[in-house]
KEKE-3310 file (N, C-alpha, C; in steps of 0.2 Angstrom, whole numbers, plus 5000, padded with zeros to 4 digits):
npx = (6156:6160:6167:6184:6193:6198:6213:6211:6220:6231:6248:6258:6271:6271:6272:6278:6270:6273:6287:6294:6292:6296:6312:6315:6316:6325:6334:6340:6332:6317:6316:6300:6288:6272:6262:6249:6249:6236:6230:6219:6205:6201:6193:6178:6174:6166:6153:6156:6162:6156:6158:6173:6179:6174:6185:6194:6197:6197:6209:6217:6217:6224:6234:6241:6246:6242:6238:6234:6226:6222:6220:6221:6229:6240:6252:6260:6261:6267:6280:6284:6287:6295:6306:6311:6313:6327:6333:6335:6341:6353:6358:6375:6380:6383:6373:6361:6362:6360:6346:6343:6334:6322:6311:6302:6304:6312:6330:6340:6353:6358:6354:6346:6341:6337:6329:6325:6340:6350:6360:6364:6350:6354:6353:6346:6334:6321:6309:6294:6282:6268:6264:6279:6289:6296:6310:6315:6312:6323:6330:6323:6333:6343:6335:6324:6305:6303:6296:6281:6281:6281:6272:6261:6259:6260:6248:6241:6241:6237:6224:6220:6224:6214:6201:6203:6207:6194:6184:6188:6186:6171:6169:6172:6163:6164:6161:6160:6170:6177:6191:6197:6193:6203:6214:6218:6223:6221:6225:6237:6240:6243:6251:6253:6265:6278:6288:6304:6315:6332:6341:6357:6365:6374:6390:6405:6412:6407:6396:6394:6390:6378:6372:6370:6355:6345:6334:6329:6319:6304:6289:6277:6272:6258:6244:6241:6251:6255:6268:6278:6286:6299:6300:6311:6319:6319:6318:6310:6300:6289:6284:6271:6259:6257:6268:6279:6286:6294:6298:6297:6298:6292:6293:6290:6286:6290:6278:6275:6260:6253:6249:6257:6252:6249:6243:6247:6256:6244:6232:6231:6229:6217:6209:6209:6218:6211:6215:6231:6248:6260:6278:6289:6305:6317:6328:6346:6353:6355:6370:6366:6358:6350:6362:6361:6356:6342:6325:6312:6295:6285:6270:6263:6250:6246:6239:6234:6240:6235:6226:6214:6221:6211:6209:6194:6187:6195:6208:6219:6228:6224:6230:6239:6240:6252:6261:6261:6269:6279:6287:6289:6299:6306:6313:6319:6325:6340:6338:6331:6316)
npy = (4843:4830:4817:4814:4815:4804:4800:4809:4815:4821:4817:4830:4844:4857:4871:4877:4888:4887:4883:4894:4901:4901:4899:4909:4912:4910:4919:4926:4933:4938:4936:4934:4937:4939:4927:4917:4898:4892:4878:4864:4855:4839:4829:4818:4818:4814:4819:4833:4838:4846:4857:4861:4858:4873:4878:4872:4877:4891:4891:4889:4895:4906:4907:4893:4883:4874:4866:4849:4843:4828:4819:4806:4796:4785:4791:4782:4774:4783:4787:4774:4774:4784:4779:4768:4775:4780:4770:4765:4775:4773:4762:4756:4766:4758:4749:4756:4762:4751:4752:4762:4779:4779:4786:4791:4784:4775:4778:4793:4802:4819:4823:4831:4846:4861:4873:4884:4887:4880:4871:4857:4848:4848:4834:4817:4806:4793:4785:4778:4773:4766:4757:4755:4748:4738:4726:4737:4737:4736:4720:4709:4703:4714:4725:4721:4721:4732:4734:4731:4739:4754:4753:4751:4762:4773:4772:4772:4787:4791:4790:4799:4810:4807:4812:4824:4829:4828:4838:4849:4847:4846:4860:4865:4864:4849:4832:4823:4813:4815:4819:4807:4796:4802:4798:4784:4769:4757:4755:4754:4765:4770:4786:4791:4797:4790:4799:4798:4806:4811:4825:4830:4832:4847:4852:4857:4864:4870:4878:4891:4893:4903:4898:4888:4874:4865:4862:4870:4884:4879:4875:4862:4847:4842:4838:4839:4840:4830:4833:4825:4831:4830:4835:4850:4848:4859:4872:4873:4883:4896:4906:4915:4917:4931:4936:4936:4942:4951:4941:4937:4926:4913:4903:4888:4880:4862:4851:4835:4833:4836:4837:4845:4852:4856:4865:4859:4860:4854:4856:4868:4871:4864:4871:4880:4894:4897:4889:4893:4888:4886:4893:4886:4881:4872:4877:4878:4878:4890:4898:4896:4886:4872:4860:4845:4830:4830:4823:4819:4817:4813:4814:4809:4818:4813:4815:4799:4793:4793:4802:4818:4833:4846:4862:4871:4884:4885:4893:4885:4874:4858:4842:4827:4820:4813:4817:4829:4828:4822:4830:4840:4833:4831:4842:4845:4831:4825:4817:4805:4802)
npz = (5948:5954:5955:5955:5939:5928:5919:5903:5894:5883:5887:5888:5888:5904:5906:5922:5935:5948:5949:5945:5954:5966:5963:5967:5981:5987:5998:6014:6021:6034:6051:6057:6073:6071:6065:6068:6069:6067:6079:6077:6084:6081:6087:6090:6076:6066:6071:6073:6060:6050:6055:6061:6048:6045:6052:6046:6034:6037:6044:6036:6022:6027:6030:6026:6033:6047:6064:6070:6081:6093:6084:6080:6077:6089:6102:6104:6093:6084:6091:6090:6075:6074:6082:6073:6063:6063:6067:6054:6049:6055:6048:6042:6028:6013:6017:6014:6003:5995:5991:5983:5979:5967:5957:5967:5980:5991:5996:5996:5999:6001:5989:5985:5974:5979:5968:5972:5981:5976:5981:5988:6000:6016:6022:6023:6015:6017:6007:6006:5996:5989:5979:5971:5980:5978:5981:5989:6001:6017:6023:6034:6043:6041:6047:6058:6059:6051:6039:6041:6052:6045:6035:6043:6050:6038:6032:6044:6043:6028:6033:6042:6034:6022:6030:6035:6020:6015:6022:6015:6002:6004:6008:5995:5985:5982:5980:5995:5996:5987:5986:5991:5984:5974:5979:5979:5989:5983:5971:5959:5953:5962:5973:5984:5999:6010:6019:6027:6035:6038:6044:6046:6058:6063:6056:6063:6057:6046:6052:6052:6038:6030:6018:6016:6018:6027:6023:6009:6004:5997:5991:5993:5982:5983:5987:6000:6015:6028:6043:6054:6070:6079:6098:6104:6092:6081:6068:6057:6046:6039:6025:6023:6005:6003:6009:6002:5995:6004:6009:6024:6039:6047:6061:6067:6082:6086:6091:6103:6102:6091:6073:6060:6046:6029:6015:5999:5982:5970:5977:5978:5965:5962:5969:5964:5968:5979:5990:5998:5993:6003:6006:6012:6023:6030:6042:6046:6061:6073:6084:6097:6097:6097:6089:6085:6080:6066:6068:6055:6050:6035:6026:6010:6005:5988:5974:5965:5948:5938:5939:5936:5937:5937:5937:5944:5936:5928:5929:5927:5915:5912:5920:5922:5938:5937:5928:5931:5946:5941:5934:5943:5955:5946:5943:5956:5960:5949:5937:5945:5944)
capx = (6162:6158:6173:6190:6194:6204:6216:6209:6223:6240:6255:6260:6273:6267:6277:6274:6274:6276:6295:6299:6292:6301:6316:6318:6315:6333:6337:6338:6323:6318:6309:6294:6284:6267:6256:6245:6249:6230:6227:6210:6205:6198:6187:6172:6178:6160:6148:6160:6164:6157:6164:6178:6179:6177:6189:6201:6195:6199:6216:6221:6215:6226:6243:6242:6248:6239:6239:6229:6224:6216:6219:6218:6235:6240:6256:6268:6261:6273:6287:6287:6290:6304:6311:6313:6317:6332:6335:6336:6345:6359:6361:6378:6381:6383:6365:6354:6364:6357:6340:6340:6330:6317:6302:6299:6304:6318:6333:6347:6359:6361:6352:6340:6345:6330:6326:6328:6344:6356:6364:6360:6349:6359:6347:6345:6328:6319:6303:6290:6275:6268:6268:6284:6293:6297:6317:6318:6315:6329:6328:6320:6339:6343:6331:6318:6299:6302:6291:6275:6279:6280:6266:6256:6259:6259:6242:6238:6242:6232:6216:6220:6224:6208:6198:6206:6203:6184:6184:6191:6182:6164:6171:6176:6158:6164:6158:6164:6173:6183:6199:6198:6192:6208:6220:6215:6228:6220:6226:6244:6242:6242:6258:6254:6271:6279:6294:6307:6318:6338:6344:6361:6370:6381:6396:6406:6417:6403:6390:6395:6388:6370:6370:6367:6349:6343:6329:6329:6314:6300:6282:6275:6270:6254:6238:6239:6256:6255:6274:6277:6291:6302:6302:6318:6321:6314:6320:6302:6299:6282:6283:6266:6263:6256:6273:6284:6292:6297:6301:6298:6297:6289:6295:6281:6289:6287:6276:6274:6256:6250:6252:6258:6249:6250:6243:6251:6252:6241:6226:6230:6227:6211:6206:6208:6221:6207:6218:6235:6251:6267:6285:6290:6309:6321:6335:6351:6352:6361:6376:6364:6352:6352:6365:6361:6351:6336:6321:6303:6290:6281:6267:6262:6245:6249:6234:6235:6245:6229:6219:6216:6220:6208:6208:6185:6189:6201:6215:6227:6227:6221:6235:6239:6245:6258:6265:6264:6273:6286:6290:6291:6303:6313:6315:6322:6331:6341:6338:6328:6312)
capy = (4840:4825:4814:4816:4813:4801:4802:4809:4819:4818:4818:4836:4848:4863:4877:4879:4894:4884:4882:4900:4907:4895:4900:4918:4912:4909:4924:4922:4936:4941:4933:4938:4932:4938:4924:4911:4894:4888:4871:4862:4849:4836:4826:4819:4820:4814:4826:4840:4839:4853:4865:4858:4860:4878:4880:4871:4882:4897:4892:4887:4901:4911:4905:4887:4881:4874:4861:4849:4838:4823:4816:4796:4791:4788:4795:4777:4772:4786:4787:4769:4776:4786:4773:4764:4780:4783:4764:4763:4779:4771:4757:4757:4767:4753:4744:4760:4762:4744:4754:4770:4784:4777:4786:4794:4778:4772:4782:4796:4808:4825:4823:4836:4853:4866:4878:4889:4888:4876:4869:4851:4850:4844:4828:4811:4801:4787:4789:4775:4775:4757:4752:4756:4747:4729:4728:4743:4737:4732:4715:4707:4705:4719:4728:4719:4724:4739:4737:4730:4746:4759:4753:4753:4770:4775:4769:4778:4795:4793:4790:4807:4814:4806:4814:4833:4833:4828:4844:4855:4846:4851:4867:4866:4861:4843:4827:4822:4807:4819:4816:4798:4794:4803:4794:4777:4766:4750:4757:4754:4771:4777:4786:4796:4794:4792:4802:4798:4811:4815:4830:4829:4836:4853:4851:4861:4868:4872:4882:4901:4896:4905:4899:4877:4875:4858:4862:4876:4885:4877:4871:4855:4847:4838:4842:4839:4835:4829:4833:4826:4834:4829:4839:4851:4849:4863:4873:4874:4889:4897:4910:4914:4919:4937:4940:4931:4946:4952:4935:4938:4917:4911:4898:4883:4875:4854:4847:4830:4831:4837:4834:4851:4852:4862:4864:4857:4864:4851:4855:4873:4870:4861:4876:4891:4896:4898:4886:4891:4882:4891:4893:4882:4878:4870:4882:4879:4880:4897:4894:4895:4883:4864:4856:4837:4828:4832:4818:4821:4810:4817:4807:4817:4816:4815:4810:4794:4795:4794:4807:4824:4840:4852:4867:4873:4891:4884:4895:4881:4870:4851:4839:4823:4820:4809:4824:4835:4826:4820:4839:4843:4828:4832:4850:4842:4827:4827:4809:4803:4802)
capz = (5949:5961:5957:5952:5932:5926:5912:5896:5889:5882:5894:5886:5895:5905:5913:5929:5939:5956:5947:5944:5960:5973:5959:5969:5987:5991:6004:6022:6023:6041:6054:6063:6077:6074:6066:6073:6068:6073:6082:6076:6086:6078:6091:6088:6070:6063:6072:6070:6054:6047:6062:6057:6040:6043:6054:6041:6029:6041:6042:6026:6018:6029:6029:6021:6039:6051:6066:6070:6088:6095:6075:6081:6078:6096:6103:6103:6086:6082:6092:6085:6068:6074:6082:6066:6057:6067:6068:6047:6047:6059:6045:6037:6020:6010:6017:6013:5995:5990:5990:5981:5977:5961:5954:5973:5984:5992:5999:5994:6004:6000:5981:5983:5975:5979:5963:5977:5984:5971:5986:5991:6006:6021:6024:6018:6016:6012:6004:6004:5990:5991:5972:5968:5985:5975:5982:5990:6009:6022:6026:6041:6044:6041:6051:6060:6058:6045:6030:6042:6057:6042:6033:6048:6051:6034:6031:6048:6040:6025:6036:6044:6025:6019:6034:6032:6013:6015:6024:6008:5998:6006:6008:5987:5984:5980:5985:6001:5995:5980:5987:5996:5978:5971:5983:5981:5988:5980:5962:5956:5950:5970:5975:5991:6000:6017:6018:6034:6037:6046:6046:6047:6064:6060:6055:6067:6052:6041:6055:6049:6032:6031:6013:6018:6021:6029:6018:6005:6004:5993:5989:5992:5977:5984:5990:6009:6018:6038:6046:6063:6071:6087:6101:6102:6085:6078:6060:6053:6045:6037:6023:6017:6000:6003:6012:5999:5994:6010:6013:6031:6040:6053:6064:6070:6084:6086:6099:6099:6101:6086:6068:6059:6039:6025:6009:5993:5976:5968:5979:5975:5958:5963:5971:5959:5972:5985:5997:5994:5995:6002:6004:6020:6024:6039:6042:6049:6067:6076:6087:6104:6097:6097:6082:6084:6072:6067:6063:6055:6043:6031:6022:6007:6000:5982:5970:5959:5943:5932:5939:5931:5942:5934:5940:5941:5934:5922:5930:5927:5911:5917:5920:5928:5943:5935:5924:5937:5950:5938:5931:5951:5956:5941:5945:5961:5959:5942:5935:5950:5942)
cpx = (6162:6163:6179:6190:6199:6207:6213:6212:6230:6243:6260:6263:6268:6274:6272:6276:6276:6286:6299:6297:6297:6309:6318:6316:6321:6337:6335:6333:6324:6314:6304:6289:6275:6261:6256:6245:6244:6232:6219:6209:6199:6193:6182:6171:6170:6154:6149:6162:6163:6159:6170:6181:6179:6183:6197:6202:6199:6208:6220:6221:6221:6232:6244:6247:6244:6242:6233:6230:6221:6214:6219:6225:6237:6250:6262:6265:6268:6278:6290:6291:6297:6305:6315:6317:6324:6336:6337:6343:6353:6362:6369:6375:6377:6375:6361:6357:6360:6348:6338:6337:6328:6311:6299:6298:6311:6325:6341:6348:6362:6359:6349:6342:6337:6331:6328:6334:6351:6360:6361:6358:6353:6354:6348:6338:6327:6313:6301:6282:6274:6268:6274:6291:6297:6306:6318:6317:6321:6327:6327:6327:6341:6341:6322:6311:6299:6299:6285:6274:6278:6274:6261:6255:6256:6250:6238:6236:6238:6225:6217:6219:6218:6203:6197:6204:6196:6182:6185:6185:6173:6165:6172:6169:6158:6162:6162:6171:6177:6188:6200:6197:6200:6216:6218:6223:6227:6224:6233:6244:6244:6249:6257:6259:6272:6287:6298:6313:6322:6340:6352:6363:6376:6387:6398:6410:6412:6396:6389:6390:6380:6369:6368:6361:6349:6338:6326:6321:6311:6291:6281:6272:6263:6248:6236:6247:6255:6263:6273:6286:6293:6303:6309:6321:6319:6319:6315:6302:6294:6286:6276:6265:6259:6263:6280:6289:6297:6302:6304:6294:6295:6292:6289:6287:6286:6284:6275:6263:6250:6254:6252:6257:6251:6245:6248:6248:6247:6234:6224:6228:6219:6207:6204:6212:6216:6212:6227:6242:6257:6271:6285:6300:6314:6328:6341:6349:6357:6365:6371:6359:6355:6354:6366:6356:6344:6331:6315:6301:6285:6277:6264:6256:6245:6243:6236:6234:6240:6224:6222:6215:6216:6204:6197:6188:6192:6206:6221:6224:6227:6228:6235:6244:6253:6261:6265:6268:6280:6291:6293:6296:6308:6317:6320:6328:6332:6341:6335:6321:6309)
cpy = (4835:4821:4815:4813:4809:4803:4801:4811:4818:4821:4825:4841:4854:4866:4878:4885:4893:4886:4890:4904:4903:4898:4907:4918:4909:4913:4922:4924:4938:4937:4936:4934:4933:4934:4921:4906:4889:4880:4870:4857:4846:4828:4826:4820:4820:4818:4831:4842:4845:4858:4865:4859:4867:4881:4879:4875:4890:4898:4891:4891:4905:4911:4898:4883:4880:4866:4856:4843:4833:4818:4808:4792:4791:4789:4788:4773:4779:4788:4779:4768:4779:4784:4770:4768:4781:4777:4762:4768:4780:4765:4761:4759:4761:4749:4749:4761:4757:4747:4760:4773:4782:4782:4787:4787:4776:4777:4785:4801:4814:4826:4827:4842:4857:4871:4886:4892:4885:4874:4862:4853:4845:4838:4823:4809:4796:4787:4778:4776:4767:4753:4751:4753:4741:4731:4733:4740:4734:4726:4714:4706:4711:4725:4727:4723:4732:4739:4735:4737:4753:4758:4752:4760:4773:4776:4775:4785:4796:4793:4798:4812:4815:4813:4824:4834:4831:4836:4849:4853:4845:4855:4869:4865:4851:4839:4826:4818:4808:4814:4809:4795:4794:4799:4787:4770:4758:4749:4756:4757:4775:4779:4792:4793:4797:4794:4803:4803:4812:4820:4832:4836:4842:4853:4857:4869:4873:4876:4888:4900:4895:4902:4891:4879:4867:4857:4868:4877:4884:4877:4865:4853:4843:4840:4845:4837:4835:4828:4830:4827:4830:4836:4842:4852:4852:4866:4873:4882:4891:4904:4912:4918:4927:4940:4938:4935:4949:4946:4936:4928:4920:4904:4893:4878:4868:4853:4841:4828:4834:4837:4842:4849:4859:4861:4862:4860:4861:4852:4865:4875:4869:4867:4883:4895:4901:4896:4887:4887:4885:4889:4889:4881:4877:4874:4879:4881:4887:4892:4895:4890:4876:4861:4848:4836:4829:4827:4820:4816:4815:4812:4816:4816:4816:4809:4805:4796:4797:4799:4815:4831:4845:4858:4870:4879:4890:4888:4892:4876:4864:4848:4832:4824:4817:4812:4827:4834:4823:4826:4841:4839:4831:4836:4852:4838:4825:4818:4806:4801:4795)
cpz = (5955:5961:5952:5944:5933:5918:5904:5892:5888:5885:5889:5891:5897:5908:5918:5934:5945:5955:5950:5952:5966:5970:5964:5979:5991:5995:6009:6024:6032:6044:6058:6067:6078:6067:6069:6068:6069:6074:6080:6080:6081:6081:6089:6081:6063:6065:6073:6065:6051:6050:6061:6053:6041:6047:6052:6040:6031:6041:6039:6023:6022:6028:6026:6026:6044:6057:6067:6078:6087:6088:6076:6079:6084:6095:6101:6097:6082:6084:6088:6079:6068:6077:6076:6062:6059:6065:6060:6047:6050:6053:6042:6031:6015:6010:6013:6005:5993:5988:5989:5978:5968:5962:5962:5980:5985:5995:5996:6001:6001:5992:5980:5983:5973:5972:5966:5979:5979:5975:5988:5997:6010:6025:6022:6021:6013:6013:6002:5999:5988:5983:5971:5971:5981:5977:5985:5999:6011:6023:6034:6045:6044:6046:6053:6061:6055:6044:6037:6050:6053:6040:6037:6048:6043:6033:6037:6048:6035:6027:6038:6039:6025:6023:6033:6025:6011:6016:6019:6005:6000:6004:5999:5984:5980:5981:5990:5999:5990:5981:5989:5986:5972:5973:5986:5985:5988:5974:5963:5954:5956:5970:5978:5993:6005:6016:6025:6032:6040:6042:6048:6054:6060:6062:6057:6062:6047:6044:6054:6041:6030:6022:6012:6022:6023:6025:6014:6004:5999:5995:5988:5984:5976:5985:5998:6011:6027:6039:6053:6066:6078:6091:6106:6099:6080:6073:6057:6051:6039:6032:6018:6011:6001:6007:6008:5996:5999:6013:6021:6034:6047:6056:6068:6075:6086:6092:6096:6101:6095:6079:6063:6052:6035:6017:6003:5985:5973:5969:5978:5971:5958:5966:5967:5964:5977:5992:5996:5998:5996:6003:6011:6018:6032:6037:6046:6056:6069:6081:6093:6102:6094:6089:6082:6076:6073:6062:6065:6050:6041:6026:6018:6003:5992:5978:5964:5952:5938:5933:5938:5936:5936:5936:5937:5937:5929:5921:5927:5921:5915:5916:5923:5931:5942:5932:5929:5941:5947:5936:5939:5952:5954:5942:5952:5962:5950:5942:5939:5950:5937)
residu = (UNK:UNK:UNK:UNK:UNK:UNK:UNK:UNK:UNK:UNK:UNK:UNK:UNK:UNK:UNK:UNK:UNK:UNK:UNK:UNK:UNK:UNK:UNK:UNK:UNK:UNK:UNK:UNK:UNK:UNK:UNK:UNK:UNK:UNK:UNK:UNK:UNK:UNK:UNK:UNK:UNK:UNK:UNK:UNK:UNK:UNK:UNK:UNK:UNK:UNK:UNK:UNK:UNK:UNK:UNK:UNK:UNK:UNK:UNK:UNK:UNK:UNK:UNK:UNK:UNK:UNK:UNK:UNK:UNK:UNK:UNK:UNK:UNK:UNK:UNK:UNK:UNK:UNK:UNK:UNK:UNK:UNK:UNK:UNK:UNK:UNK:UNK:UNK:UNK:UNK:UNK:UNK:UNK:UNK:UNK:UNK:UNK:UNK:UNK:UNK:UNK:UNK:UNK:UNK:UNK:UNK:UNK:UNK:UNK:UNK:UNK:UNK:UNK:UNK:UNK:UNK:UNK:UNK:UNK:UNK:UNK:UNK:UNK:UNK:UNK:UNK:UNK:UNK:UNK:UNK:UNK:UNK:UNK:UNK:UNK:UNK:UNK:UNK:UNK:UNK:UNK:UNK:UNK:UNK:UNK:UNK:UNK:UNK:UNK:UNK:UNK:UNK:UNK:UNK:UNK:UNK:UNK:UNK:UNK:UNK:UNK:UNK:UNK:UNK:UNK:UNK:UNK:UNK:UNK:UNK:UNK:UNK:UNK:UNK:UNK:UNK:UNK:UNK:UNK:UNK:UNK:UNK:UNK:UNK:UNK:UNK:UNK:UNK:UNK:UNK:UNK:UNK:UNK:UNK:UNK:UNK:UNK:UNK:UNK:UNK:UNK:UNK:UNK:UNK:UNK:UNK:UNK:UNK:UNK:UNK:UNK:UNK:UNK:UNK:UNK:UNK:UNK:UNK:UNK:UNK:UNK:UNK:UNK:UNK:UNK:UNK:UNK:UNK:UNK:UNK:UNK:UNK:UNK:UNK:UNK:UNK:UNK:UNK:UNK:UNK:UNK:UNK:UNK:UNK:UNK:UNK:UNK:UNK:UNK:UNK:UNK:UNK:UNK:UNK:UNK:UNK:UNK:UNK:UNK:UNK:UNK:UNK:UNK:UNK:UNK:UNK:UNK:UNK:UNK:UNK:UNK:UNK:UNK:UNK:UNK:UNK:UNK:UNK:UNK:UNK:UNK:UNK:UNK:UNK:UNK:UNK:UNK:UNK:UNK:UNK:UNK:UNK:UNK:UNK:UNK:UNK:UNK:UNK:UNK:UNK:UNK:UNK:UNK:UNK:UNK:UNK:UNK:UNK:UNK:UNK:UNK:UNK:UNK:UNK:UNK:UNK:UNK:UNK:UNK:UNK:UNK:UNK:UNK:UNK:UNK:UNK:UNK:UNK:UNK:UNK:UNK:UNK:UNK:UNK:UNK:UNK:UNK)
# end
């Protein structure tokens, strides 16, 4: 299996179990403080590779959370990004309305009802996926040097992607190149996506209710996703899936020197659920802990429309990415797909 399949088969539904188990991970659960959230470093990226690689492997396998160092975006290529993000997310109503939420592009407020929870998440964003932008940026009016400081960045993140899923895919026996192959972002079929992120500040009235999440606990739907978090602004929470009935969470707190990863179900699939892909969500802050706003970026490996997730083992019947991503969306945003 040296390079990803493209589409050979007809766009037929599937039930997915990602749906129904996320479906029962709506309790507050407990918390506990004894995993290890590893750090990799990633120096030296070419003649460490394979050390590397196992020490992905090591921690993906374990909790499907890992961090990672020394990963070559430098530090003010990303405050830059959250400048901008803050900088959009300060526009008037009215300006971010004229460019909303298409086909995984473009920005809503509070549209997102988790499977989990059935409550909107208390957030807004705006979701970059570069074919799909036509109309969707703020103008240079608007909001000077948006679309060319995002898409710098963006770009910046899938080199880091690319680099981390080379590594799996050694480890999966693939070619190195699998994934870079499968997230081409030459193809109009690409739609890995940058996702900016506010969290809206707690509403003083509304702090007592443990039943509003800022982000109800889910599964990624992608293969790889890099978070970068502000420091301060923490609400990350880890539930892996060997404790998923316990529903006992872990909390990953934000530094700004590392970029905090996860598995996504896609690459789960691609595994035979060797790498798995688990429940993650941002909770509500407590009354001693910081209630401002809360901003993160999340670039989300997601492989082009036309290629075919098929599971080696054939645990999971084959799919594309562009069925599979659209059934997940949907499951999310109603009409929004």
């Amino acid at each position: 299996m040296n390079h990803p399949i493209l589409n050979p088969i007809a766009e037929d539904d599937y039930s997915l179990d990602e749906l129904k188990k996320e479906a029962r991970m709506g309790a507050f659960g407990q918390e506990t403080f004894e995993r290890e959230v590893r750090v990799i470093d990633l120096s030296d990226f070419e003649q460490r590779k394979y050390e590397i690689a196992d020490q992905l492997w090591q921690a993906a396998t374990d909790i499907g959370f890992f961090q990672v160092s020394h990963h070559g975006i430098p530090l003010e290529q990303i405050n830059n990004a959250f400048e901008m993000t803050q900088r959009f997310f300060q526009l008037p109503e009215p300006v971010k309305a004229q460019y909303p939420l298409k086909r995984n592009s473009g920005w809503e407020s509070k549209a997102q009802v988790r499977p989990s929870t059935h409550t909107p998440d208390q957030k807004e964003s705006y979701q970059i996926t570069r074919p799909r932008m036509e109309g969707l940026y703020p103008s240079e009016q608007e909001l000077p040097n948006f679309k060319q400081t995002m898409l710098q960045f963006e770009h910046a993140c899938w080199e880091v992607g690319m680099k981390i899923l080379s590594c799996f895919a050694y480890k999966l026996g693939f070619a190195d190149d699998f994934f870079t192959h499968a997230h081409d972002p030459q193809q109009e079929s690409y739609q890995s996506t940058l996702r900016m992120l506010h969290y809206y500040a707690v509403d003083p009235a509304l702090k007592d209710q443990l039943g509003l999440w800022r982000a109800g606990a889910h599964t990624d739907f992608d293969c790889l996703t890099l978070l970068f978090q502000r420091k301060g602004q923490g609400g990350l929470q880890v539930c892996p899936g060997k404790d998923m009935e316990q529903q006992q969470w872990t909390s990953i707190e934000p530094r700004d020197d590392v970029i905090t990863c996860n598995i996504g179900d896609m690459l789960m699939r691609w595994s035979d659920d060797q790498l798995p892909s688990n429940f993650h969500r941002v909770k509500n802050p407590e009354a001693h802990e910081y209630q401002g706003a809360r901003y993160s970026l999340a670039f989300f490996c997601q492989a082009n429309e036309d290629v075919l997730i098929e599971s080696p083992a054939h645990k999971y019947p084959a799919i594309t990415a562009k069925k599979y991503l659209k059934q997940r969306i949907s499951a999310n945003f109603e009409g929004k797909y």
